[in-house]
PASEBA-1860 file (N, C-alpha, C; in nm, 3 decimals):
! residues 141
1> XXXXXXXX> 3.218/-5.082/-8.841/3.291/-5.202/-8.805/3.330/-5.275/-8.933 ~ 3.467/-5.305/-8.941/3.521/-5.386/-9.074/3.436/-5.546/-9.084 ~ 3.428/-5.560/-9.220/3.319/-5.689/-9.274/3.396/-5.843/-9.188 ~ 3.558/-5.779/-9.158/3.617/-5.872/-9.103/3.565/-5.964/-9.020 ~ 3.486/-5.846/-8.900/3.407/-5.850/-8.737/3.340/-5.929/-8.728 ~ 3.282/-5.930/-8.892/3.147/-5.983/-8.863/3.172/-6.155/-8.946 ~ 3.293/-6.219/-8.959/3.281/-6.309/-9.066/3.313/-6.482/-8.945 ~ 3.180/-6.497/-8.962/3.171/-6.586/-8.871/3.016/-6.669/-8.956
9> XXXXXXXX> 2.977/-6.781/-8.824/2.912/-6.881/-8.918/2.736/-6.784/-8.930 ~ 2.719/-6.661/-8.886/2.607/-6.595/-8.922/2.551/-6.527/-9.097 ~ 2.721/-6.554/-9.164/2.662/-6.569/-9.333/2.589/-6.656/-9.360 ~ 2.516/-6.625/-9.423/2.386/-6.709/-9.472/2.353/-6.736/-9.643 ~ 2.370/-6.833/-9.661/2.357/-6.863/-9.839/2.230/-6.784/-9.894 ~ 2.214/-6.782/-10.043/2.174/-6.729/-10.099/1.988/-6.812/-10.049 ~ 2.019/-6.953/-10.110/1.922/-6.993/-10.078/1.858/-7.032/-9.950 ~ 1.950/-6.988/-9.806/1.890/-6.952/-9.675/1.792/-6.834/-9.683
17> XXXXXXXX> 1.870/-6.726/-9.746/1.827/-6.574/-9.753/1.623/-6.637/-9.831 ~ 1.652/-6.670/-9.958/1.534/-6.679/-10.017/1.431/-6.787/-9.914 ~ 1.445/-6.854/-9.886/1.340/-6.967/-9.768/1.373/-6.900/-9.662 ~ 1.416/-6.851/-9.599/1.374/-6.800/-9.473/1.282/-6.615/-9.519 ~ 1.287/-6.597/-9.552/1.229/-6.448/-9.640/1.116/-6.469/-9.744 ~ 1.094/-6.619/-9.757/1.003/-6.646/-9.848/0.952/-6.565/-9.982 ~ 1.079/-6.552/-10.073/1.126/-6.513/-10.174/1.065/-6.624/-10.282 ~ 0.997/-6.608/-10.369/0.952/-6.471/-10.411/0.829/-6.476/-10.340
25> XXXXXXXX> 0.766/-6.329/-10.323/0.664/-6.315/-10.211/0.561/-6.203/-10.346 ~ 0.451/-6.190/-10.228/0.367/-6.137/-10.313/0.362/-5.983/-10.372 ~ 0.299/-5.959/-10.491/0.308/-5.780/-10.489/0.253/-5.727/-10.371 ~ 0.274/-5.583/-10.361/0.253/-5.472/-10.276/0.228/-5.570/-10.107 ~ 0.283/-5.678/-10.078/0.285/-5.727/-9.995/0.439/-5.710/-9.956 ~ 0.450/-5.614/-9.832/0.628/-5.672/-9.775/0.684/-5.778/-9.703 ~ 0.760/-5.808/-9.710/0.818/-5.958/-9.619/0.881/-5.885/-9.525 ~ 0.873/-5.986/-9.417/0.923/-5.961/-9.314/1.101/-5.897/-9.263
33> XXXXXXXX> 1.153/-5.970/-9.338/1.291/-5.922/-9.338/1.339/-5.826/-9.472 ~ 1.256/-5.768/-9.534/1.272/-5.642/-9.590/1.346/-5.527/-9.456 ~ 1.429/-5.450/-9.498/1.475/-5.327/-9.415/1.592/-5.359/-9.293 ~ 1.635/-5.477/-9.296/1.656/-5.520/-9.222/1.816/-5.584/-9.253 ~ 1.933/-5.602/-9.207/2.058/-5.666/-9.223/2.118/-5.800/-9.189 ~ 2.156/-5.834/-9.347/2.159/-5.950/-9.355/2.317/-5.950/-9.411 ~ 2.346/-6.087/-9.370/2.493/-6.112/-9.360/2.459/-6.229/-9.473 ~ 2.537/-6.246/-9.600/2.513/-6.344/-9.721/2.634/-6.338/-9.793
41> XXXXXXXX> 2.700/-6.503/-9.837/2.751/-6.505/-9.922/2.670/-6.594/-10.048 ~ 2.785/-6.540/-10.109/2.765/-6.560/-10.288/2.834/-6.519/-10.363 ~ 2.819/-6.532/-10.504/2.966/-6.562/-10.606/2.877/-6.417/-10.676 ~ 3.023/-6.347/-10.710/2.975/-6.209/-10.789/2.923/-6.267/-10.938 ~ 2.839/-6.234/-11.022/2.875/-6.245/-11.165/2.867/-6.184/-11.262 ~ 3.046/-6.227/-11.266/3.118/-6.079/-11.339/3.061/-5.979/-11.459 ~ 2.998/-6.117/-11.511/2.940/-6.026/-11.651/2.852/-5.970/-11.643 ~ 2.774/-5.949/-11.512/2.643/-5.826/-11.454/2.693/-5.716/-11.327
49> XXXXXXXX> 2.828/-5.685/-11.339/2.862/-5.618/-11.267/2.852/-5.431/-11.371 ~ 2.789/-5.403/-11.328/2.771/-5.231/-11.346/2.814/-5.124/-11.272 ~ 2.944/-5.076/-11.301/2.982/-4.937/-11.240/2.987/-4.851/-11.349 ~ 2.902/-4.746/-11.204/2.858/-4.612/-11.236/2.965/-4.540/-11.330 ~ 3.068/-4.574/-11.316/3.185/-4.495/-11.366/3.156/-4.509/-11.556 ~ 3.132/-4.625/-11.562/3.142/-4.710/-11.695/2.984/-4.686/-11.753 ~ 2.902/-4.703/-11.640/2.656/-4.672/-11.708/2.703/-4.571/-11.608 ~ 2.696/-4.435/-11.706/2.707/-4.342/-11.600/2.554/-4.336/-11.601
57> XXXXXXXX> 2.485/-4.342/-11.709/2.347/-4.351/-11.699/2.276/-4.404/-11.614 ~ 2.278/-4.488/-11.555/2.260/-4.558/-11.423/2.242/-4.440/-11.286 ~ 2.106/-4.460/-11.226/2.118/-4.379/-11.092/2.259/-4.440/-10.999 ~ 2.277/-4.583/-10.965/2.359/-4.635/-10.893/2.425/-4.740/-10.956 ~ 2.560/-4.764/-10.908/2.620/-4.882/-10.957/2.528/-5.015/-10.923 ~ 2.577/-5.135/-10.972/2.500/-5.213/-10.925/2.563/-5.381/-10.940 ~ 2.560/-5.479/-10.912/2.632/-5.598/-10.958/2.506/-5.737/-10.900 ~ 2.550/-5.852/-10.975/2.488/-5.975/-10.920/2.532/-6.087/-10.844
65> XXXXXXXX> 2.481/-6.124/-10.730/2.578/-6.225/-10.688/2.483/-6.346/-10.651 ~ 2.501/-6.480/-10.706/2.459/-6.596/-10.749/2.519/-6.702/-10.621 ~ 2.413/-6.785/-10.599/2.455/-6.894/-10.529/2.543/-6.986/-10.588 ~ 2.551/-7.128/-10.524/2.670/-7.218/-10.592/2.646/-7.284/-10.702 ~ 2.476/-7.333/-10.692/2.448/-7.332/-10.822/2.394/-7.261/-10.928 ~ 2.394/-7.131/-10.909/2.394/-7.042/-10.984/2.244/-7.020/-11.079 ~ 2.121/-7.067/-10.989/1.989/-7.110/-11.015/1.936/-6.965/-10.941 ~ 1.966/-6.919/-10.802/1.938/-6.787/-10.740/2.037/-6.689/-10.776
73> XXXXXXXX> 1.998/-6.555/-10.785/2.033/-6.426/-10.755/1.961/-6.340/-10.696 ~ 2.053/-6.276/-10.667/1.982/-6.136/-10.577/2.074/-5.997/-10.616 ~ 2.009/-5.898/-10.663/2.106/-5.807/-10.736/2.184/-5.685/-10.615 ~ 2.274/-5.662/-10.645/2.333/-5.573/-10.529/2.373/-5.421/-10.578 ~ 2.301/-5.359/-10.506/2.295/-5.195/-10.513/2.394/-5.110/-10.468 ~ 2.478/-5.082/-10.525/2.573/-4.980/-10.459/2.554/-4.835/-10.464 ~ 2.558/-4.780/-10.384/2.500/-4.603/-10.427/2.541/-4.531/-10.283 ~ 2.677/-4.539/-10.245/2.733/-4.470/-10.161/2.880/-4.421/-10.231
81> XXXXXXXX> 2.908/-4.330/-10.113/3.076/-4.242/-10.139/3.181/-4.318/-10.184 ~ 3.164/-4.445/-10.117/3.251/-4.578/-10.095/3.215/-4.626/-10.247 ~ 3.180/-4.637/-10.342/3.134/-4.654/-10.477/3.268/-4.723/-10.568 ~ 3.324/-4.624/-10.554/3.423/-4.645/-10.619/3.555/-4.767/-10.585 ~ 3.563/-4.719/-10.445/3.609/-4.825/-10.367/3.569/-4.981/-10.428 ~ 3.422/-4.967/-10.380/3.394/-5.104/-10.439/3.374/-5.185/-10.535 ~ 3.360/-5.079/-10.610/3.385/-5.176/-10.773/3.546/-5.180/-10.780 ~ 3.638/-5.095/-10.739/3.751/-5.154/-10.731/3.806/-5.263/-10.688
89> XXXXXXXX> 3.758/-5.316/-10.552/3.766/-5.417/-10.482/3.715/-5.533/-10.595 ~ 3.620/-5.506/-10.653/3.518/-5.638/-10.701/3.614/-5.625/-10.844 ~ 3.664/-5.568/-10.928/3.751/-5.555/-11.040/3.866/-5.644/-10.971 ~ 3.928/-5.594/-10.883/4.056/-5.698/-10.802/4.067/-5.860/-10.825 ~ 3.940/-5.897/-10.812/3.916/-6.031/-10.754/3.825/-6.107/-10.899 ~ 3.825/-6.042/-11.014/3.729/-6.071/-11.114/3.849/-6.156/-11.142 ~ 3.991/-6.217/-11.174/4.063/-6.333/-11.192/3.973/-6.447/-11.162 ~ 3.930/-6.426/-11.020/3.901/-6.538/-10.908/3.775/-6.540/-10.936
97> XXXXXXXX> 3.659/-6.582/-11.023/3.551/-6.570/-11.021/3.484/-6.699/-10.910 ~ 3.550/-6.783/-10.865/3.510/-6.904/-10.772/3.520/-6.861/-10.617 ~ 3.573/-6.742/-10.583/3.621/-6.710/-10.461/3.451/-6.658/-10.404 ~ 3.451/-6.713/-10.291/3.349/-6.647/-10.247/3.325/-6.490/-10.215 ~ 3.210/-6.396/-10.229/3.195/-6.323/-10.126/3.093/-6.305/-10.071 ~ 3.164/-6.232/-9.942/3.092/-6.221/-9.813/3.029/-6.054/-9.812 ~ 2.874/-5.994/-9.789/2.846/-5.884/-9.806/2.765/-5.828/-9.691 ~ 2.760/-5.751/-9.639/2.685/-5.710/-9.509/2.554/-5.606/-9.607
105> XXXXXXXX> 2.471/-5.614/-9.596/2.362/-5.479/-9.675/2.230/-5.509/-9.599 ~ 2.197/-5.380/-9.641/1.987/-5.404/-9.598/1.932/-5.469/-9.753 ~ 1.823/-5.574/-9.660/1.737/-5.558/-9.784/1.637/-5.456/-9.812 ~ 1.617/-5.471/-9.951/1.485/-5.420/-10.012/1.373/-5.507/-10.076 ~ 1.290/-5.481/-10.048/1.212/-5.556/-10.131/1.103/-5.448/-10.244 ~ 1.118/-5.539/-10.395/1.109/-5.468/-10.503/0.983/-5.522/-10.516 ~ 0.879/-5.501/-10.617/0.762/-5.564/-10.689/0.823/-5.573/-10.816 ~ 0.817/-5.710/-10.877/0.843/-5.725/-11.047/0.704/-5.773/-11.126
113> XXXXXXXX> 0.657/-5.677/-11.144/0.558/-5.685/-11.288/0.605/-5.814/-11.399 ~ 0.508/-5.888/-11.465/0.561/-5.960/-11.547/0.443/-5.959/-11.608 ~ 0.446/-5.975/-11.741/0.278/-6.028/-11.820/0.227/-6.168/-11.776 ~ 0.130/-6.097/-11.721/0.008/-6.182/-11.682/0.036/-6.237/-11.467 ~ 0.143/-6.090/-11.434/0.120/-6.123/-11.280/0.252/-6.025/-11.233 ~ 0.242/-6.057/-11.097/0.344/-5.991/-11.045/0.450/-6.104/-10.905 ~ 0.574/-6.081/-10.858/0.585/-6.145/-10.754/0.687/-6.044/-10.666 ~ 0.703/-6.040/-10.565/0.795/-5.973/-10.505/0.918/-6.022/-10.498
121> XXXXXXXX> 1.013/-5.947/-10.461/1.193/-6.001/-10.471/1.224/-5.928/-10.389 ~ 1.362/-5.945/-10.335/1.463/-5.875/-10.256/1.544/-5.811/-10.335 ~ 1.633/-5.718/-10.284/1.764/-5.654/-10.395/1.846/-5.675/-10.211 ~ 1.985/-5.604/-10.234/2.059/-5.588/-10.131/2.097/-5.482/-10.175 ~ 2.107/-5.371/-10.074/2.152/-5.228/-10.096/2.270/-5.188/-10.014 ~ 2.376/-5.171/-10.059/2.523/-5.190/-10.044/2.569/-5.008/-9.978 ~ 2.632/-5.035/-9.859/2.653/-4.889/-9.852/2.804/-4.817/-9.771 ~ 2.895/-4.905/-9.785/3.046/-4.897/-9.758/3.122/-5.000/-9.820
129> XXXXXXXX> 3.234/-4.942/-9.809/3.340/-5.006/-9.828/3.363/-5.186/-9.741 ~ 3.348/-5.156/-9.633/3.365/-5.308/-9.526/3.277/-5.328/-9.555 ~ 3.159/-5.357/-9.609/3.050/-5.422/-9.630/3.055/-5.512/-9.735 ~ 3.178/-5.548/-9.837/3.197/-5.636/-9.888/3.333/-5.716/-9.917 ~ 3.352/-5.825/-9.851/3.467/-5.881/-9.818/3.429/-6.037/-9.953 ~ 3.599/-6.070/-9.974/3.636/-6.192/-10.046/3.704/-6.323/-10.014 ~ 3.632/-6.389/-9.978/3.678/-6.539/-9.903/3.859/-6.588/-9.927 ~ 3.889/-6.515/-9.988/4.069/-6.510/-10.071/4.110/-6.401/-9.935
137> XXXXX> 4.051/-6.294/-9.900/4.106/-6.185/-9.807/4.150/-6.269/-9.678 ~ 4.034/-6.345/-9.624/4.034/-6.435/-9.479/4.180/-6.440/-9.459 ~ 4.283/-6.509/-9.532/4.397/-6.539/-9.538/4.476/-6.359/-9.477 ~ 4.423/-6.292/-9.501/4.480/-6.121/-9.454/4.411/-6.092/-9.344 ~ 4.367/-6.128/-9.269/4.312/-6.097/-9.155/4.421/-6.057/-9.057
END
C-alpha cells in the first residue's frame, strides 16, 4: 500500500515515538514496541545520510531523521531492493531540508554500550520504496 494511504493524523513525532516506547530503555531488556510498525515524521539530516552506493562498505544504506528541535534522532536503515529508489527520493528533496518526512518502518531495538553503562535505543528499519514519503509530495496526491 502507497505511504500516501497511510498519511493521516496516525504519524507520530519523534518525541511521541521516544515517550511512548520509553526510549532510552534498558540493556538486554526489549521494549514493548520493538518489532512492531510505526508511522513517524521527522526531518532527514542530510549530512548523515549514507548510501550504499557511495559506503559501499556499509552492510546497508542508512540515514538520520531528527525531530523539530533537532535534540532526538532515530537512525533509519535501509537494506531492501527498493535501496536505490530511496536514496534517490531522499537526494530529490535534499534542496528542501525543512520539508517534512513521513516514514512507515519496523522498529528495532539496539543495545548501545558506552563507558561505564549501557542504554537501549530504537533504529527504524526501512524496507520499500512507499515507505517514505515528503510533506512537499502531499500537494501530488
Amino acid at each position: 500500500m502507497p505511504i500516501s494511504a497511510y498519511f493521516n493524523d496516525d504519524f507520530i513525532t519523534l518525541d511521541e515515538l521516544y515517550d511512548s516506547c520509553g526510549v532510552p530503555g534498558d540493556c538486554n531488556q526489549g521494549m514493548e514496541c520493538e518489532g512492531k510498525f510505526v508511522l513517524v515524521k521527522g526531518y532527514i539530516n542530510y549530512v548523515n545520510v549514507q548510501d550504499k552506493r557511495k559506503y559501499y562498505w556499509l552492510p546497508y544504506g542508512k540515514f538520520l531523521i531528527y525531530n523539530v528541535e533537532r535534540n532526538i534522532n532515530v537512525e533509519v536503515w535501509v537494506d531492501s531492493d527498493d535501496a536505490e529508489k530511496i536514496f534517490n527520493r531522499i537526494e530529490k528533496h535534499r534542496d528542501n531540508p525543512n520539508d517534512p518526512v513521513y516514514i512507515k518502518g519496523r522498529m528495532v531495538g539496539v543495545d548501545l554500550p558506552f563507558v561505564g553503562g549501557c542504554h537501549r535505543d530504537l533504529l527504524i528499519y526501512l524496507s520499500e520504496t512507499e515507505a517514505i514519503f515528503f510533506g512537499s509530495d502531499i500537494y501530488n496526491l
